[in-house]
DSSP file (Angstrom, degrees, kcal/mol; ACC not computed):
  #  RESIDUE AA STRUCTURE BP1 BP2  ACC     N-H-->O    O-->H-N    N-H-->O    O-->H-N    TCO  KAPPA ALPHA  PHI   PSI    X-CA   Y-CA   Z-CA
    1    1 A X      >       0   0    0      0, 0.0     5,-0.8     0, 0.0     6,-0.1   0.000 360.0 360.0 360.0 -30.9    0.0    0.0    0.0
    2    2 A X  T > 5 +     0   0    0      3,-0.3     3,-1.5     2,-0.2     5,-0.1   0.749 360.0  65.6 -84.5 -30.2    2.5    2.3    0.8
    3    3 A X  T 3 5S+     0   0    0      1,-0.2    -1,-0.2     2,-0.1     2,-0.1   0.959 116.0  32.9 -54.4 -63.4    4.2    2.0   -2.7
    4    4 A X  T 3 5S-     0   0    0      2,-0.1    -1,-0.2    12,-0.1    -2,-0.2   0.140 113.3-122.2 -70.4   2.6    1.1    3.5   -4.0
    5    5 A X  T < 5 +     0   0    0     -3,-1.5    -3,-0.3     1,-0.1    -2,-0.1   0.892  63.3 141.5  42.7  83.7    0.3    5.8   -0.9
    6    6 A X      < +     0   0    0     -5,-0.8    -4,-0.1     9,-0.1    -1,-0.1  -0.413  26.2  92.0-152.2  61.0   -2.6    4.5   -0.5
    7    7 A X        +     0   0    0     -5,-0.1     6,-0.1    -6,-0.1    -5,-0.1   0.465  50.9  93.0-145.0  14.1   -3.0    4.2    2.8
    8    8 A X  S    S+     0   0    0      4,-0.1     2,-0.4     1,-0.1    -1,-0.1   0.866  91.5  11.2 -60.5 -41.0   -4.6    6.8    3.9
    9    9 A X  S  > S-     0   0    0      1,-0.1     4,-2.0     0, 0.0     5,-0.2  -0.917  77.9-106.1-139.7 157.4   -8.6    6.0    3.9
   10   10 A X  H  > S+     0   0    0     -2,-0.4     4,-1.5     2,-0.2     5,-0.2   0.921 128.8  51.6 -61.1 -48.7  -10.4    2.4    3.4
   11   11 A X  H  4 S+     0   0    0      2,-0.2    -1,-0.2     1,-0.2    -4,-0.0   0.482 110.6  48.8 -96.7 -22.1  -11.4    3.8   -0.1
   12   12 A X  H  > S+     0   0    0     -3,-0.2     4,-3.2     3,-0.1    -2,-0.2   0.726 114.7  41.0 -93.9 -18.1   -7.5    4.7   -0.6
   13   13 A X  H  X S+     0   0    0     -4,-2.0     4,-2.1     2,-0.2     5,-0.2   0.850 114.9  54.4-100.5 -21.5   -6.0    1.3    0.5
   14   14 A X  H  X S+     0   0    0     -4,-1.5     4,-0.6    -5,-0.2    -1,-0.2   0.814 106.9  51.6 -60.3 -26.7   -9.0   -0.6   -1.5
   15   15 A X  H >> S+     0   0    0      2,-0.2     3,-2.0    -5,-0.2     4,-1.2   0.973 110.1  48.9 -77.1 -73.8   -7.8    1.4   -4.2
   16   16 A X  H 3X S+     0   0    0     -4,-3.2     4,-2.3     1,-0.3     5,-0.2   0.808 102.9  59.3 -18.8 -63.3   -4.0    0.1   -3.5
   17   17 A X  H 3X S+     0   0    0     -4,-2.1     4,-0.9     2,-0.2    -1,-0.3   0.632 104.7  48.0 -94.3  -8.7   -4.9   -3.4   -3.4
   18   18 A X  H XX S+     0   0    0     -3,-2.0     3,-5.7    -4,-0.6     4,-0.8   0.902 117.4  48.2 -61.3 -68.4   -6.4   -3.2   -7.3
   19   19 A X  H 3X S+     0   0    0     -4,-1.2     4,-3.9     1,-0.4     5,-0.4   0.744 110.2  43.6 -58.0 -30.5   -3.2   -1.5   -8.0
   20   20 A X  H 3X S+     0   0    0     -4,-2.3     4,-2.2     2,-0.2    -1,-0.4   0.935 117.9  50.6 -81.1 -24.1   -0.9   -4.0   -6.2
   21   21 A X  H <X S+     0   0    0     -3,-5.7     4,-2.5    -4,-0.9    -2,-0.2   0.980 114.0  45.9 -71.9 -48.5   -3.4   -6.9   -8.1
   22   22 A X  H  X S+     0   0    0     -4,-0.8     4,-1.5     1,-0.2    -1,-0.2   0.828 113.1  46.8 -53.1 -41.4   -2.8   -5.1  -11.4
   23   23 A X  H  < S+     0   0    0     -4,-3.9     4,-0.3     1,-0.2    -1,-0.2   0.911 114.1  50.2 -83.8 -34.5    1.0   -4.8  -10.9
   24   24 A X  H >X S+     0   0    0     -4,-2.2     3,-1.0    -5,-0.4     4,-0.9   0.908 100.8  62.1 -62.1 -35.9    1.1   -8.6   -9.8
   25   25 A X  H 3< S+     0   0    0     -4,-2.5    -1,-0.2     1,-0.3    -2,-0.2   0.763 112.5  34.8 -43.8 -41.2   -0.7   -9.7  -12.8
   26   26 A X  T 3< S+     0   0    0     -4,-1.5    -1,-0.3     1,-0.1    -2,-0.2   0.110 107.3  66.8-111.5  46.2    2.1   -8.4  -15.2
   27   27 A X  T <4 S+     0   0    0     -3,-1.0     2,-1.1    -4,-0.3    -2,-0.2   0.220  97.7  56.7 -78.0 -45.6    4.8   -9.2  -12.9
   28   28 A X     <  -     0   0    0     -4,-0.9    37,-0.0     1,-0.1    -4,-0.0  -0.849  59.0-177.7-121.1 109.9    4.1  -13.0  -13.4
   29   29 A X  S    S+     0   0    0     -2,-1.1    -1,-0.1     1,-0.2    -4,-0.1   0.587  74.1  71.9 -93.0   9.0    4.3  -13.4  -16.6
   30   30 A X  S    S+     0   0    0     95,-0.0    -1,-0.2     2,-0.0    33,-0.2   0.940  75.8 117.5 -65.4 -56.8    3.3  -17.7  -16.1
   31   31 A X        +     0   0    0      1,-0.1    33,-0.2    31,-0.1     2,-0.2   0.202  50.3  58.1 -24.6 157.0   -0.4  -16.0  -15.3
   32   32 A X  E    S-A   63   0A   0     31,-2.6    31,-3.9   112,-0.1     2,-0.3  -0.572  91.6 -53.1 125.7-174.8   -3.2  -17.3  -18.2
   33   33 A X  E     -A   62   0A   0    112,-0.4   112,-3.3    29,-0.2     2,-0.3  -0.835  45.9-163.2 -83.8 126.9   -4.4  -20.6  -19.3
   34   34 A X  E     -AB  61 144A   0     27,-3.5    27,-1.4    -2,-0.3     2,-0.3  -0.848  13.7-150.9-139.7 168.0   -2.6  -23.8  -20.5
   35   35 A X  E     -AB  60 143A   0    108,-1.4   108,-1.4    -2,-0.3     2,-0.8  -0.995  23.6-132.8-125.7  95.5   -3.2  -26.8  -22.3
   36   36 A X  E     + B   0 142A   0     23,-3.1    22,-3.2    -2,-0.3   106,-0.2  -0.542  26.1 178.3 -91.7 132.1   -1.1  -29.6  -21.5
   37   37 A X  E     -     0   0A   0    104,-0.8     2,-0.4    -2,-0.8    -1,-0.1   0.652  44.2 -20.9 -90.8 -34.0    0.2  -31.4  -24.7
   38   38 A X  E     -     0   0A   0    103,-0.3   103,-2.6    19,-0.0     2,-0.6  -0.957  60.8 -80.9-147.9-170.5    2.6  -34.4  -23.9
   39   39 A X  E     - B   0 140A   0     -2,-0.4   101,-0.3   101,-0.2     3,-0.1  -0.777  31.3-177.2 -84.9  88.3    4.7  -36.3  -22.1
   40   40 A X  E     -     0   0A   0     99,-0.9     2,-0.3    -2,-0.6   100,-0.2   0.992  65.7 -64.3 -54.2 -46.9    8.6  -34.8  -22.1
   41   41 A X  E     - B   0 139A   0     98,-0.9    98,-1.4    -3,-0.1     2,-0.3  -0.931  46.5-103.4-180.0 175.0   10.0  -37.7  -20.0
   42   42 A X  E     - B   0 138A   0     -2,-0.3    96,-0.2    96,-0.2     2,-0.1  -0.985  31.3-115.7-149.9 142.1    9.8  -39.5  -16.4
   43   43 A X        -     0   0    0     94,-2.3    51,-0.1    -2,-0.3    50,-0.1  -0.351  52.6 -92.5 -69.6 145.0   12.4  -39.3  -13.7
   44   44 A X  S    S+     0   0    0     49,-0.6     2,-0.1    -2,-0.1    -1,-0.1   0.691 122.2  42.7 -21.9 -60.2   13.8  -43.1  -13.3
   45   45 A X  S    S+     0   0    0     93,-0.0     2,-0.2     2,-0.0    -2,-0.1  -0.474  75.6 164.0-105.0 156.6   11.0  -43.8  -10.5
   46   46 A X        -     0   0    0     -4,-0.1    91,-0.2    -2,-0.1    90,-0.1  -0.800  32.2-147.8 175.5 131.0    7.7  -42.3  -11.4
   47   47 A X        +     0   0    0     89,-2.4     2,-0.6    -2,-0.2    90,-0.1   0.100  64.7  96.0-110.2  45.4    4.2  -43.3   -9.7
   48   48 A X        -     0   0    0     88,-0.5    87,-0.0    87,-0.1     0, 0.0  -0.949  68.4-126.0-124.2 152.1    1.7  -42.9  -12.7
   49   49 A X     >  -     0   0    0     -2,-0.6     4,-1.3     1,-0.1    -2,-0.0  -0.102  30.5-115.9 -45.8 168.5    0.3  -45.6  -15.2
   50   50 A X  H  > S+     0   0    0      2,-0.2     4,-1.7     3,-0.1     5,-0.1   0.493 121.2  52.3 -98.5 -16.5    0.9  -44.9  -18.5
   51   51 A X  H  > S+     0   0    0      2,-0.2     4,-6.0     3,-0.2    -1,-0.1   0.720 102.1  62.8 -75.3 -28.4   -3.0  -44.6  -19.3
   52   52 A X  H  > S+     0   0    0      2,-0.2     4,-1.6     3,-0.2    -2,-0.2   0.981 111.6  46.9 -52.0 -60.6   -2.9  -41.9  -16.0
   53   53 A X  H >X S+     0   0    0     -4,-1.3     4,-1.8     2,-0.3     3,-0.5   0.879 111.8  42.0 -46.4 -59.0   -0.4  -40.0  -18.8
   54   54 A X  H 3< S+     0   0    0     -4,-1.7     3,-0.2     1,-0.3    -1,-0.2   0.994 113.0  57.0 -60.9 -51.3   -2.3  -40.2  -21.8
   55   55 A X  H 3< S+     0   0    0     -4,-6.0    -1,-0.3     1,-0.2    -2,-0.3   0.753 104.2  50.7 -75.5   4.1   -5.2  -39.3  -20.0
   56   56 A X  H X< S+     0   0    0     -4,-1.6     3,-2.4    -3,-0.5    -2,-0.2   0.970  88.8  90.7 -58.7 -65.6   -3.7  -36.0  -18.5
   57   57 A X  T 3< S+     0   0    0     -4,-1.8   -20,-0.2     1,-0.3     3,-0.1   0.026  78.6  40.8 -55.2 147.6   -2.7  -34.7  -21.6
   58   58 A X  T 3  S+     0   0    0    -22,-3.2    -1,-0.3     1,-0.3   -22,-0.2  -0.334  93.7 128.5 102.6 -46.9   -5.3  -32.6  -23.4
   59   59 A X    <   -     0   0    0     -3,-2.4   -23,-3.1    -4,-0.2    -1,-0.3   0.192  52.3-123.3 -39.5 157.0   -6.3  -30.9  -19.9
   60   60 A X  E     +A   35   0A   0    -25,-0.2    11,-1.4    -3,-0.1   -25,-0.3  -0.527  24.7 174.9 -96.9 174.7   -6.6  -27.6  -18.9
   61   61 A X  E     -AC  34  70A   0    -27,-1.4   -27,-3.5     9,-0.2     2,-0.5  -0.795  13.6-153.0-158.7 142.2   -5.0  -25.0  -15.8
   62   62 A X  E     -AC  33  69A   0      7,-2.9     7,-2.6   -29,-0.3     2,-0.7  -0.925   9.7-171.0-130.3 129.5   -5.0  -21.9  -14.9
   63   63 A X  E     +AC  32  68A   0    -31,-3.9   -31,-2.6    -2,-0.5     2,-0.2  -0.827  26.1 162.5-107.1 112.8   -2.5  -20.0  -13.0
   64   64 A X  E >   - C   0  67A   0      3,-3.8     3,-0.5    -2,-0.7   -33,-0.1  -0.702  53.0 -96.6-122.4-175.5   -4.2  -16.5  -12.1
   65   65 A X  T 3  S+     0   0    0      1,-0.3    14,-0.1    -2,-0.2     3,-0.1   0.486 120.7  22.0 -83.7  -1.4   -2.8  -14.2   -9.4
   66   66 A X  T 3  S+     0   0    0     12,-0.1    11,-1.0     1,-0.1    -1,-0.3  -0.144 126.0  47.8-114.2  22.0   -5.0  -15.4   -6.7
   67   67 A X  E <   -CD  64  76A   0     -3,-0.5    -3,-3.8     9,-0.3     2,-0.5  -0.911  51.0-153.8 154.8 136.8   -5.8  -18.6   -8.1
   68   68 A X  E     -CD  63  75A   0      7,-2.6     7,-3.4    -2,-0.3     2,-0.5  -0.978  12.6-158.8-144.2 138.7   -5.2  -21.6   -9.6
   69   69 A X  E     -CD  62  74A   0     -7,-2.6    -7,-2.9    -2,-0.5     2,-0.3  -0.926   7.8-179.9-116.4 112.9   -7.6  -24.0  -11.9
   70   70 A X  E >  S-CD  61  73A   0      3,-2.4     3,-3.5    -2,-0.5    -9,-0.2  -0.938  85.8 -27.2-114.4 124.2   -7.1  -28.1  -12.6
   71   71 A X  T 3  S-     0   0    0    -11,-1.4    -1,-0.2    -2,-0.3     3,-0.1   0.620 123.7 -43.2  80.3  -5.9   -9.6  -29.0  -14.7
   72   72 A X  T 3  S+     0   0    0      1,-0.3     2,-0.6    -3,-0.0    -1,-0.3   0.468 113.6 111.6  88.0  -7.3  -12.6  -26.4  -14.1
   73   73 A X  E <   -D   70   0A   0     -3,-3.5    -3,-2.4     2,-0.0     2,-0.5  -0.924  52.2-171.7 -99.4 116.7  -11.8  -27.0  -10.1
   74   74 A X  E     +D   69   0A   0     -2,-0.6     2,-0.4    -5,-0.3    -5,-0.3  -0.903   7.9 177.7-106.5 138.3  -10.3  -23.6   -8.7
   75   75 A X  E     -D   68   0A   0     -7,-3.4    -7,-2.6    -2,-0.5    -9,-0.1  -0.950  33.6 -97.4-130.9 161.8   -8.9  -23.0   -5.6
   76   76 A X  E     +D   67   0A   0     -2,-0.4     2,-0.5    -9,-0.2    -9,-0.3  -0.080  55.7 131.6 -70.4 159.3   -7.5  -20.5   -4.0
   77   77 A X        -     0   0    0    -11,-1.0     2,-0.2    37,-0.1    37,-0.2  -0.925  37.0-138.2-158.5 177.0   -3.7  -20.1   -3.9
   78   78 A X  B     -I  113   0B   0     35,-0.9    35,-1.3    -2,-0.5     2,-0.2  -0.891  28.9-118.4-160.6 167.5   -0.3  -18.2   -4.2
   79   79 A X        -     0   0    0     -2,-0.2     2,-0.2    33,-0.2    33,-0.2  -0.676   6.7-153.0-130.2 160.7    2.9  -19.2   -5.6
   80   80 A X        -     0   0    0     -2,-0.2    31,-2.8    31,-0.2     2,-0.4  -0.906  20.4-167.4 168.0 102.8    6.3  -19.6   -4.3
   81   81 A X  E     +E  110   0A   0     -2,-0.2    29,-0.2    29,-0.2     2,-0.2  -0.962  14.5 166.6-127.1 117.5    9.4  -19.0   -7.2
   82   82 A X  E     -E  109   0A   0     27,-3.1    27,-2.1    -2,-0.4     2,-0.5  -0.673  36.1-118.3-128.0 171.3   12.7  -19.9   -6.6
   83   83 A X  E     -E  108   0A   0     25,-0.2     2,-0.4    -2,-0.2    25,-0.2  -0.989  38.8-164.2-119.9 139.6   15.7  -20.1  -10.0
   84   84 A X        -     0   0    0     23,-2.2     5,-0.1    -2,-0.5    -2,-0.0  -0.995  18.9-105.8-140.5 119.7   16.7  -23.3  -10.1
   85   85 A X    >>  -     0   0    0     -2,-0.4     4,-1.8     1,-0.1     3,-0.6   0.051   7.9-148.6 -33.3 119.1   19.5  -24.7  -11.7
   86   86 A X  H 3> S+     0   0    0     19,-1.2     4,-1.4     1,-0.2    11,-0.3   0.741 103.4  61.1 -83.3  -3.6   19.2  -26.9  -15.2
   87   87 A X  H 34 S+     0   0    0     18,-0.4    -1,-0.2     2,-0.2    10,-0.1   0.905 108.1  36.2 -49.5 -50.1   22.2  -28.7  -13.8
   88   88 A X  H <> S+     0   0    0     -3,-0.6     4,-1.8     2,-0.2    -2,-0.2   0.655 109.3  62.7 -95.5 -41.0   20.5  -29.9  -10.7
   89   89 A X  H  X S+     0   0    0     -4,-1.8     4,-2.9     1,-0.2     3,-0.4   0.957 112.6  43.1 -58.2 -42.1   16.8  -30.5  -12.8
   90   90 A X  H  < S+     0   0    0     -4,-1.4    -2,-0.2     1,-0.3    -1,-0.2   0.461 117.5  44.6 -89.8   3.3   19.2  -33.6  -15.2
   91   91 A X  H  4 S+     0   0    0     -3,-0.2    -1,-0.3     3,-0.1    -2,-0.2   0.559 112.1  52.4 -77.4 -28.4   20.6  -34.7  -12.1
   92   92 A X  H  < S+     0   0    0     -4,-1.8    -2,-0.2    -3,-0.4    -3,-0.2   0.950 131.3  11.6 -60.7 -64.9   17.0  -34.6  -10.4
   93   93 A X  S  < S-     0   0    0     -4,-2.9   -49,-0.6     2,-0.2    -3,-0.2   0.449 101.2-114.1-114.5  14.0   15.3  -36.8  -13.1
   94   94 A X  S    S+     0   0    0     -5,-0.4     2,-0.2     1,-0.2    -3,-0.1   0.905  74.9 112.6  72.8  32.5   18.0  -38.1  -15.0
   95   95 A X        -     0   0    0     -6,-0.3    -2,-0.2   -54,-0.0    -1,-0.2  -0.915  68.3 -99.0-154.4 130.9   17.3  -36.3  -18.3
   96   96 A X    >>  -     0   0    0     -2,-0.2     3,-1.1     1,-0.1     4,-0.8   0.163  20.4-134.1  -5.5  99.2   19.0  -33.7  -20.3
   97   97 A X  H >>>S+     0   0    0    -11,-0.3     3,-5.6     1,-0.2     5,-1.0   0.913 111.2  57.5  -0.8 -83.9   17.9  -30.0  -20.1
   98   98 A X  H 345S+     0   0    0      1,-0.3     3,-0.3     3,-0.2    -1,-0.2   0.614  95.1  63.9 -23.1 -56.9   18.1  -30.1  -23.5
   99   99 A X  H <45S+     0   0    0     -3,-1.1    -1,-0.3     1,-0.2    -2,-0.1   0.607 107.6  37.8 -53.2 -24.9   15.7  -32.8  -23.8
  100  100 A X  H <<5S-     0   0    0     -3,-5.6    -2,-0.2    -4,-0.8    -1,-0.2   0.273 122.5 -88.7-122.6  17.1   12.8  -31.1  -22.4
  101  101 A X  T  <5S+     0   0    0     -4,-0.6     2,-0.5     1,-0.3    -3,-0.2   0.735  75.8 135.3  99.6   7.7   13.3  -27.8  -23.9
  102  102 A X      < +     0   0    0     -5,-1.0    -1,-0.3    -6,-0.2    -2,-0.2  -0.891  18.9 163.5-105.5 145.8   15.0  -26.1  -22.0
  103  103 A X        +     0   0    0     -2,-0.5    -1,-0.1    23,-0.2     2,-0.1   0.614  50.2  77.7 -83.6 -30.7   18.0  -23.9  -23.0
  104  104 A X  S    S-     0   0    0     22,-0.1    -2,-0.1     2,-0.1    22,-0.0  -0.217  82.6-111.4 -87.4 166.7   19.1  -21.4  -20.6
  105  105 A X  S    S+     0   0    0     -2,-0.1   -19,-1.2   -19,-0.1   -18,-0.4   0.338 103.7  31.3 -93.4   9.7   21.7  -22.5  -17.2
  106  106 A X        -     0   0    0    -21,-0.3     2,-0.1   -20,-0.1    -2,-0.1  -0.280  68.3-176.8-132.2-154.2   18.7  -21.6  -15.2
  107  107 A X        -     0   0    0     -2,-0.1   -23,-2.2   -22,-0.1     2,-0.5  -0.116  34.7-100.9 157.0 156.2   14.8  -21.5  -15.2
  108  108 A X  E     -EF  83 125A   0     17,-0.5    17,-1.4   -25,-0.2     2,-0.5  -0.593  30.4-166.9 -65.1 103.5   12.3  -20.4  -13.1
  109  109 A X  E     -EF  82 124A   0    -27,-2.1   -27,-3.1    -2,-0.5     2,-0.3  -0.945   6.9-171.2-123.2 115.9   10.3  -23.1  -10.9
  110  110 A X  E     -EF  81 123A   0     13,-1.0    13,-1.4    -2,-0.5     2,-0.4  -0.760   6.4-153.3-105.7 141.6    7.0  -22.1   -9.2
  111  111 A X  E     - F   0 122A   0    -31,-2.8     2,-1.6    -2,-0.3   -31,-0.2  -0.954  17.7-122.6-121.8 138.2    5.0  -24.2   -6.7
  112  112 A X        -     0   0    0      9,-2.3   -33,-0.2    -2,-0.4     2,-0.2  -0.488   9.0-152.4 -66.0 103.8    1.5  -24.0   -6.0
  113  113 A X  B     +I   78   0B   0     -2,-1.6   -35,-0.9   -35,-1.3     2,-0.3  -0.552  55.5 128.6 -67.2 124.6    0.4  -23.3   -2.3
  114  114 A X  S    S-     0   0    0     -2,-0.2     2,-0.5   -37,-0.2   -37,-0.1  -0.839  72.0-111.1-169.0 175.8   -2.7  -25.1   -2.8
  115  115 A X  S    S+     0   0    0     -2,-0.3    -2,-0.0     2,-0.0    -3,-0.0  -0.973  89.6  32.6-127.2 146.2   -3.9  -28.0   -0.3
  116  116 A X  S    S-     0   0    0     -2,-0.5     2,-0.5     2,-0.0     5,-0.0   0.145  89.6 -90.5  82.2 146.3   -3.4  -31.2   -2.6
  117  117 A X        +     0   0    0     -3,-0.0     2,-0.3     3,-0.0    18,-0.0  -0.904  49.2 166.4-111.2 139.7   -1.5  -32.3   -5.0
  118  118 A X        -     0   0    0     -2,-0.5     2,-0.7    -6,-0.1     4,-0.4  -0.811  45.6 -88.3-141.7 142.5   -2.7  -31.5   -8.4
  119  119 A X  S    S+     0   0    0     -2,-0.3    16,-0.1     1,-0.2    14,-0.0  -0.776 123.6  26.5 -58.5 119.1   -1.0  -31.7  -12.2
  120  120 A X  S    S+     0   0    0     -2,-0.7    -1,-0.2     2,-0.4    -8,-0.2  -0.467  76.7 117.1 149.6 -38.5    0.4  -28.6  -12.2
  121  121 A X  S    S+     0   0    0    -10,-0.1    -9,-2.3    -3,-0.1     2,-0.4   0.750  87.6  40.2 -28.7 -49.8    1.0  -27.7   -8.5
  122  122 A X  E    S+FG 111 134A   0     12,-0.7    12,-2.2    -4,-0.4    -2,-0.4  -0.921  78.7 163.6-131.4 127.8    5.2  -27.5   -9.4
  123  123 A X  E     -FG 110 133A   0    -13,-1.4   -13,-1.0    -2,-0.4     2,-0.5  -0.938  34.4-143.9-131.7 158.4    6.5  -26.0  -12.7
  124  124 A X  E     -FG 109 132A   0      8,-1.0     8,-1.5    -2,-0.3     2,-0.7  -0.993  23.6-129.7-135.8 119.9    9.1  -24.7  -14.5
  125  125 A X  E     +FG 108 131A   0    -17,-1.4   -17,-0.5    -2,-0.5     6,-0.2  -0.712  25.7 173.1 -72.3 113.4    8.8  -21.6  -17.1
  126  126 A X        -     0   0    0      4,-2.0     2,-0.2    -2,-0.7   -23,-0.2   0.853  65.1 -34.5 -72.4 -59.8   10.2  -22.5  -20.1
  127  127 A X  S    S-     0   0    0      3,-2.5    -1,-0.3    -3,-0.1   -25,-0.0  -0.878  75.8 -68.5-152.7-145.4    9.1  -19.4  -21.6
  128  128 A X  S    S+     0   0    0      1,-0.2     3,-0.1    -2,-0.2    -3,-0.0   0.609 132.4  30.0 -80.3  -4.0    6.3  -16.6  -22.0
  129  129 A X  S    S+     0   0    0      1,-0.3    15,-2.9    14,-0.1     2,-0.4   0.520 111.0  54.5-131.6 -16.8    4.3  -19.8  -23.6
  130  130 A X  E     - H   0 143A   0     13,-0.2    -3,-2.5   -96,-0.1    -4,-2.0  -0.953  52.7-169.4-140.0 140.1    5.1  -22.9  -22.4
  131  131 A X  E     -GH 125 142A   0     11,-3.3    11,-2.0    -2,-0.4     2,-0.2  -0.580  19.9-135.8-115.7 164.2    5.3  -24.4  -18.8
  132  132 A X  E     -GH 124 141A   0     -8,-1.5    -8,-1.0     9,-0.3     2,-0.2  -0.891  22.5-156.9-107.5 111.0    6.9  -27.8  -17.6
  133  133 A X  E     -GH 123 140A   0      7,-2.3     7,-2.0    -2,-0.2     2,-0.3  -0.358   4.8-161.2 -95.8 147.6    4.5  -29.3  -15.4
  134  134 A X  E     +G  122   0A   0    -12,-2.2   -12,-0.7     5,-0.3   -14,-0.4  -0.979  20.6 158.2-117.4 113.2    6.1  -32.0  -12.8
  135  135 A X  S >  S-     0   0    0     -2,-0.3     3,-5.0     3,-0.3   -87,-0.1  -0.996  71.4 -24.8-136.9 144.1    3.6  -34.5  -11.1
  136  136 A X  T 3  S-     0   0    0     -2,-0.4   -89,-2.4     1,-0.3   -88,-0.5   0.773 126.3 -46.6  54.8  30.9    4.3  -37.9   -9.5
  137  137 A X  T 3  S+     0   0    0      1,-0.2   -94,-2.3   -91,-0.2    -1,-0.3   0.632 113.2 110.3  83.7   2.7    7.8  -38.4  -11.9
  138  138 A X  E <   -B   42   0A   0     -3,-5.0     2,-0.4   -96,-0.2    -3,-0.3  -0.372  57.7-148.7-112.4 174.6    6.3  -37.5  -14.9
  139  139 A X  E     -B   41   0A   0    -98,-1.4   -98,-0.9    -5,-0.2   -99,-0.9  -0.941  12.4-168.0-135.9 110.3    7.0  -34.0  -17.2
  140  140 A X  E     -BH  39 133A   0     -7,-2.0    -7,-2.3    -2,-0.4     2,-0.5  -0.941  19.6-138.7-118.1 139.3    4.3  -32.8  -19.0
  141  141 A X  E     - H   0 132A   0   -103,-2.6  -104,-0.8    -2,-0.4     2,-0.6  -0.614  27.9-174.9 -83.4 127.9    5.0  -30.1  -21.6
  142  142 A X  E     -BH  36 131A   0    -11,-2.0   -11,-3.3    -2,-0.5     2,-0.4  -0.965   7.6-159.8-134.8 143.9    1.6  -27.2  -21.2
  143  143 A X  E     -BH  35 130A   0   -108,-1.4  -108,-1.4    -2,-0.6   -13,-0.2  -0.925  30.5 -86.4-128.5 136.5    1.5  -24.2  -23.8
  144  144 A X  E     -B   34   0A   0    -15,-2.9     2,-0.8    -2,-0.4  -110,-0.2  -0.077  33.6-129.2 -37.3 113.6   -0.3  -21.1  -23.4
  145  145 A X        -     0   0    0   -112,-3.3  -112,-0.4     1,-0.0    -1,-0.1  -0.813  31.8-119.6 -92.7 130.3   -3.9  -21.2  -24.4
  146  146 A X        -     0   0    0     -2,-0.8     2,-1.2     1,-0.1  -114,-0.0  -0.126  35.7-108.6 -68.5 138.9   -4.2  -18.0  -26.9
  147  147 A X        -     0   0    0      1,-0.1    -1,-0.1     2,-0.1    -3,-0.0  -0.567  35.0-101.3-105.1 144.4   -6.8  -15.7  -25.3
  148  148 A X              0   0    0     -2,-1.2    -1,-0.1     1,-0.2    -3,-0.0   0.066 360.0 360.0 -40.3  95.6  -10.1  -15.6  -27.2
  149  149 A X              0   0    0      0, 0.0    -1,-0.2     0, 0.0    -2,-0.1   0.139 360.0 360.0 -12.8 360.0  -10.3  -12.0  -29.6
């Protein structure tokens, strides 16, 4: 509130906390809708069937700034972003950066504060369009769903 002076009246600090929603919204640049599209890989150990896999892919999520959606279920949330090393992800599951798209010596990995574990809860930004979702040993690739015109 204070960035914005707005803390003066109930009417000024309601007024802050759009501003601070507004500024978080393009701040996290993950925020939107995704579609997840395959399978990249699974870490050596990995606790889903292979029918669990196919059927994941094709689902939806949404990562809003309050709020997170598996599926049409939303619950409330907030996220937790640390940079994490692409050394330490191919030493984690035992597959190449490289292999799942990523390029850079770094990347971004968010977790979902959520109560449950959900596809999607733990990700890695790949870029402004595409996530790598991590559940249960598996990698699923999810791309930006374009939003409707």
């Amino acid at each position: 509130m204070n960035k914005y002076y707005y803390n003066d009246t109930i009417d000024s600090v309601v007024k802050g906390i759009a501003e601070y929603k507004k500024d978080m919204e393009r701040e996290a640049g993950y925020y939107g809708d995704y579609r997840i599209t395959a399978c990249k890989g699974t870490a050596a150990v990995y606790a889903m069937s292979q029918e669990e896999i196919d059927a994941a892919i094709g689902n939806t999520l949404s990562y809003q700034a309050a709020s997170y959606a598996w599926n049409g279920n939303t619950m409330a949330t907030s996220y937790q972003e640390e940079t994490y090393s692409t050394d330490q992800l191919s030493e984690d599951y035992g597959i190449e950066a490289s292999e799942l798209g990523i390029k850079d010596k770094e990347v971004l990995a968010v977790t979902v504060l959520t109560e449950g574990e959900y596809i999607g809860n733990y990700f890695y930004v790949l870029d402004e369009n595409t996530l790598l979702l991590y559940y249960e040993g598996v990698l699923f690739e999810a791309e930006r769903i374009p939003e409707k015109e």
